[in-house]
N, C-alpha and C positions, 0 to 999 in steps of 0.2 A: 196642467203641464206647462201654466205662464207660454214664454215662448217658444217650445221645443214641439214639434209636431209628433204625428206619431209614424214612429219608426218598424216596419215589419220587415226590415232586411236578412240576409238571410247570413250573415257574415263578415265583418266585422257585426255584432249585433247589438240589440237595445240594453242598457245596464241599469239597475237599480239607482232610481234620481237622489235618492238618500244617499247613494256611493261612490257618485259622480261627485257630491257638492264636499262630503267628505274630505276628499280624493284634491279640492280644490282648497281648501286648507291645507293639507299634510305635505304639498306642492311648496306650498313656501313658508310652512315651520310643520317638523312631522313631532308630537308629545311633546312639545314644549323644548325639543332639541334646539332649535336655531336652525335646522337645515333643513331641509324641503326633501321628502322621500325621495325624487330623482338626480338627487347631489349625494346622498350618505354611501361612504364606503361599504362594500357588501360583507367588507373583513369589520368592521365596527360593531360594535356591542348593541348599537341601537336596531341595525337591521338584524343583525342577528336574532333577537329579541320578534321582528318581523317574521321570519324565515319560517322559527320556530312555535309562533303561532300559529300560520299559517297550515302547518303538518299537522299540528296538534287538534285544530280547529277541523280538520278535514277529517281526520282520526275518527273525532267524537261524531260529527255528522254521518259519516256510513259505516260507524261501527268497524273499523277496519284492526287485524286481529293485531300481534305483536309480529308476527313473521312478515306480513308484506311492507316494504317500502313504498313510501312515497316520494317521487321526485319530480321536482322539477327541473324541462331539459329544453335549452333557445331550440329555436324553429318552429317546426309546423306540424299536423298529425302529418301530414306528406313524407317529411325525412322519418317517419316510424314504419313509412311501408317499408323503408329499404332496413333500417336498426333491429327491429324485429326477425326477420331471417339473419341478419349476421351475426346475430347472438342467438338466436332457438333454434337453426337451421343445419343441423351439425351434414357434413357430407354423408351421401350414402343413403341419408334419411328424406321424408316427401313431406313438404305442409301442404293441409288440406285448405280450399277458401269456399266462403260459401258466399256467390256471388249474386247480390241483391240490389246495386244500382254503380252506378258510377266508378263511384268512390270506392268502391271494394272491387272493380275490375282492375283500380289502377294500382289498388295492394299488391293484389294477385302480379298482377304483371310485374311492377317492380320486384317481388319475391323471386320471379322467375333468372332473375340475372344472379341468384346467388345460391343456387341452388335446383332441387327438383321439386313442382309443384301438382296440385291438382283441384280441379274444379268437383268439390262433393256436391254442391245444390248449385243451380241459377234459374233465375227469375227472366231471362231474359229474354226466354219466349213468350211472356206475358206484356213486354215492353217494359219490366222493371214495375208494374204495377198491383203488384199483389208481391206481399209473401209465398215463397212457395210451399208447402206444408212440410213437415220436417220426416215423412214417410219417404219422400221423396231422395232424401240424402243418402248420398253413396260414398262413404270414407275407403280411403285406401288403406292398404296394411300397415296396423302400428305408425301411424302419421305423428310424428315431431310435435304439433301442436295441429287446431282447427280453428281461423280466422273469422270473424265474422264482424260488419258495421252494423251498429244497433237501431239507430237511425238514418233513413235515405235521404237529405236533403233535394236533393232535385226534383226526386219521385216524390216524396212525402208517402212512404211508407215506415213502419218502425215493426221491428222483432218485440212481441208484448210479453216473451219470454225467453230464455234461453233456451238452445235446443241442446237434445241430449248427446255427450261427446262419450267418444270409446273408454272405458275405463283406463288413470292415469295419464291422459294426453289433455294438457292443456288449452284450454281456452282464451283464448288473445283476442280483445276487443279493443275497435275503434266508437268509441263513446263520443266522438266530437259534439254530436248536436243535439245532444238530450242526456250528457249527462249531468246529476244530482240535480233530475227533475222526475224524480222516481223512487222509491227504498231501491237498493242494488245491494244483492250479498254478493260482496267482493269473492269470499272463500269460494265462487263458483267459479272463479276465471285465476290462468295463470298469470296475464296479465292486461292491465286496462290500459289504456291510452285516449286522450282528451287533447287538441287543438281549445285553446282558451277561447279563445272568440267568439262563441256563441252563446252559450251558456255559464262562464267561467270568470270571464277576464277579456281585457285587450286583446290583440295577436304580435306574436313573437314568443308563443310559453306554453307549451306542454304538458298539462300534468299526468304524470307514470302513475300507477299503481302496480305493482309487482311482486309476487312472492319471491320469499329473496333469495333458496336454491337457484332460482331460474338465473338469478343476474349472475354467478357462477360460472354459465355454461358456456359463455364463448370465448373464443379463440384470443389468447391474451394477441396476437398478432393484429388484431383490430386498431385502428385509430384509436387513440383513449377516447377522445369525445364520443368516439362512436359505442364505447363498450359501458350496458347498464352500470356493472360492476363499479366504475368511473365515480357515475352520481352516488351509488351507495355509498361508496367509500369516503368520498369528502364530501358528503350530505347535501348534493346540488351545490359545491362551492367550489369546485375544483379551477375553475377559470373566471370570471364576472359575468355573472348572469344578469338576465334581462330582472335588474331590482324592481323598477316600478309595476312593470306586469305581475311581478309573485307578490308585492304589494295590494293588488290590486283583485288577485285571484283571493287574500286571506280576508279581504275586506268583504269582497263577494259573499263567501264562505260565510262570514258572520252575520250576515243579512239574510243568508237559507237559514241558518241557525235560529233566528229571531224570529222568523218567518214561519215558526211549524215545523221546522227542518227538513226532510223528506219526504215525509209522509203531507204533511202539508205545500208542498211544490205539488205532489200529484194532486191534491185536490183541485189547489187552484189551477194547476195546466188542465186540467179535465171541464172543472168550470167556462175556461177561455174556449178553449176545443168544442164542446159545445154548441156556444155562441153562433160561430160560424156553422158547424159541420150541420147542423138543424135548419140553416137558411138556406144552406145550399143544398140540403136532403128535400126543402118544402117549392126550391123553385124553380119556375119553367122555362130561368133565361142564363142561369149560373149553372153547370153540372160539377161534382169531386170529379178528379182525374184516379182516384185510386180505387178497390174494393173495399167496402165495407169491413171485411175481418185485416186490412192491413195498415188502418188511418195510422195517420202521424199525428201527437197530438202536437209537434212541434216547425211542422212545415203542414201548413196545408195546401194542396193545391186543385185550381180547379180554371175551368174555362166558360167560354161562352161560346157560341153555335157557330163561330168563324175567327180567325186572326184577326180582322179589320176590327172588329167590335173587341177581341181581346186588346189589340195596340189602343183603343180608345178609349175604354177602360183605364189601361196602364197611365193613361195621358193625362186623363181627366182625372184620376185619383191623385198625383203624383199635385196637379194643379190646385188641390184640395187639401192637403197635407200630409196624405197617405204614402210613406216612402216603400220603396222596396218590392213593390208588389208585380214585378215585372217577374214570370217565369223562367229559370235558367233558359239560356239559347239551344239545349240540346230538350229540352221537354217542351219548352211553349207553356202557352196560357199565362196565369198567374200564381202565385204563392204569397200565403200569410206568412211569415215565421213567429211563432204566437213561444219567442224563449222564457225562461222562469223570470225575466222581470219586465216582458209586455205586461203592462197593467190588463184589466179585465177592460176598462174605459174604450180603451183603444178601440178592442174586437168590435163594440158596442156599435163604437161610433162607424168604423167601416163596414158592419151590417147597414146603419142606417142611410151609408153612400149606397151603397148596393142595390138596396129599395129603390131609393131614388135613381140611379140608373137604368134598372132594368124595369120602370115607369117611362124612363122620356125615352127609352130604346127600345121596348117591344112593339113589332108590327100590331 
């Protein structure tokens, strides 16, 4: 990795070093144009060319059929808690959320301002540490659509399936932090949603996936920016988009491609996952913070027998090379984020910190 340490951040996150240096070319001449990818007009033939890879590339990687759209939309999975009800939320009607950490409390909640809501599942008598089993879910009548985050960054839990929705009511996920680090059959969701930055690309970029009745249903009264129909309509062009990010998301994408695609990300996230979850299952001074049936293979989190020893940890890895490893401030401990382009090295090497600390720190 010459001189780039290893990064287990948990967002902005680590990128493929083959796409970084890429990326560092195309900056100051992109295919031989003269102009560096974050100068080129988004109305120009050569981004265009860009754009349209990019969709195409994404296409072919999760198989996605000819009805759903893909788009990309500036911001953050954040502004989808609120776009999502004001285009699938028609009056009158209730969305269900099934509430698993954080981040899906704060869907839920912003849903609640445009609309009537309802909580089917939560996890949060558990402290968000477990999935809760899907016996447990309670849908309301004929619910608009059923919300759900696929992976829990904070907690370091992940849904390792879909759970079963009412017949005809759509399923709307927030894929920020695991997704196309898995096969995903889109044809099960009505629609997807991805925050670039962990798994994807830089932040400032979105990518939709969307069946394209759905982008139909809202209130032409909406902000245009705010209405899916918008992006369908002028193909993610309708205003200047964030160029470099969607550059950088098609770059990504061709590097899972070359990678195994799919089906090889889950290997190797499994391989990485692993590494760790085996050191910290064999020892007597690191414990998981999650249950066994709900690991994350893309956040993992775990502690040591006190905060003191966790803050010293965080100290002493951070002085070592190991970045990120500090536990959100509302969970504690620490967290790997082990996304599809942590190398396997990394995990390797921060077991063998690990060793070595809970060597010169056990009583």
């Amino acid at each position: 990795m010459s001189d780039r340490i290893h990064n287990f951040g948990a967002g902005p996150g680590v990128l493929p070093e083959s796409v970084l240096r890429q990326a560092q070319q195309d900056l100051w001449n992109l295919r031989g144009s003269g102009i560096g990818i974050a100068e080129h007009s988004h109305r120009g033939k050569v981004f265009e060319k860009v754009i349209a890879e990019a969709e195409d590339d994404i296409r072919l990687l999760a198989g996605i059929p000819d009805n759903y759209k893909i788009l990309f939309i500036q911001g953050g999975a954040t502004q989808q808690f609120a776009m999502v009800p004001m285009n699938l939320l028609p009056a009158g009607r209730t969305a269900d959320y099934l509430i698993t950490g954080v981040w899906a409390q704060k869907a839920h909640q912003e849903a609640g301002k445009f609309g009537s809501v309802h909580v089917a599942l939560s996890g949060e008598g558990s402290k968000f540490t477990q999935i809760p089993p899907v016996s447990e879910i309670e849908y309301s009548e004929n619910p608009a659509y059923v919300h759900l985050t696929t992976n829990n960054t904070i907690y370091g839990t992940e849904w390792k399936t879909e759970p079963p929705v009412p017949p005809g009511v759509p399923l709307v996920a927030d894929t920020s932090s695991d997704m196309f680090s898995r096969p995903i059959d889109v044809t099960k969701y009505g629609l997807i949603y991805a925050g670039a930055q962990k798994n994807l690309g830089p932040s400032g970029i979105v990518l939709v996936i969307m069946r394209e009745d759905l982008a139909e249903q809202a209130p032409k009264t909406l902000p245009t920016l705010m209405q899916y129909r918008t992006y369908v309509k002028e193909k993610s062009l309708y205003n200047t988009p964030p160029t470099f990010a969607i550059y950088m998301v098609g770059q990504v994408v061709k590097w899972i491609l070359a990678s195994g695609g799919l089906a090889g990300m889950a290997e190797r996230n499994a391989e990485k996952a692993k590494v760790l979850y085996d050191f910290l299952d064999q020892s007597a001074f690191f414990k998981p913070s999650v249950h066994r049936d709900s690991r994350s293979l893309m956040n993992i989190c775990f502690r040591t027998a006190s905060e003191e020893l966790d803050a010293k940890f965080a100290s002493e890895a951070t002085k070592k090379g190991f970045d990120g490893l500090k536990g959100h401030r509302s969970a504690g401990g620490m967290r790997a984020s082990l996304y599809n382009a942590c190398p396997k090295e990394s995990v390797v090497a921060l077991v063998a910190f690990m060793k070595e600390f809970e060597k010169a720190n056990s009583a």
